[in-house]
C-alpha positions in Angstrom: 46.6 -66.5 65.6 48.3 -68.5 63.0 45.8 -68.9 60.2 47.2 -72.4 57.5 45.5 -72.6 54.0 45.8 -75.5 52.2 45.1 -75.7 48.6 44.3 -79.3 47.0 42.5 -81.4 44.1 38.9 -81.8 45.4 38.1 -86.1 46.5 39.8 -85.9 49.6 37.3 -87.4 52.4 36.5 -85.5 55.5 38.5 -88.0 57.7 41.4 -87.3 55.5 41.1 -83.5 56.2 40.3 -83.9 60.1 43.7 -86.3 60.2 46.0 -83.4 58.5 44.3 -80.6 60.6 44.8 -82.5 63.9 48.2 -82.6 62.7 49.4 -79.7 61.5 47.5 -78.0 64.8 49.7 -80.2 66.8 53.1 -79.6 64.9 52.0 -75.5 64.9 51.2 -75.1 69.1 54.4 -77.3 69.5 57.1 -75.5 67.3 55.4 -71.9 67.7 54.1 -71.7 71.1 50.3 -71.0 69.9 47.6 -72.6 71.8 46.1 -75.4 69.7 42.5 -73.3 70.0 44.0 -70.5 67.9 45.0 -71.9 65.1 42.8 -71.8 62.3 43.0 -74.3 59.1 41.1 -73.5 56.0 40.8 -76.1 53.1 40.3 -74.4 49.3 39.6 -77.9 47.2 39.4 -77.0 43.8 38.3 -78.8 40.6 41.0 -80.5 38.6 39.7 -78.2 35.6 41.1 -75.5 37.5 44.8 -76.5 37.7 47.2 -76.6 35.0 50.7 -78.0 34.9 53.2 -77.1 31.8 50.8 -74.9 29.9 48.3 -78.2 30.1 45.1 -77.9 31.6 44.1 -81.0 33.6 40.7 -80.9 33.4 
């Protein structure tokens, strides 16, 4: 059971996260042979006060 995180700024809509999932589901069963049932997406949105880039905080 293939289990995808995917780590992002938080604002994305739900209809944004449904398109990717149906997505990367179908690209997964396709290329690795995995019914579409068992793969499992999880979505960690986080704060842009919790990323930094260059020693910068962004937030």
């Amino acid at each position: 059971m293939p289990i995808i995180t995917i780590a992002l700024k938080e604002g994305r809509s739900q209809e944004q996260k449904k398109k990717v999932a149906e997505e990367i589901t179908r690209i997964v069963a396709e290329n690795m042979d995995v019914d579409p049932s068992r793969i499992w997406i999880r979505f960690d949105d986080f704060s842009p006060a919790d990323f930094a880039t260059g020693g910068k905080m962004h937030g």
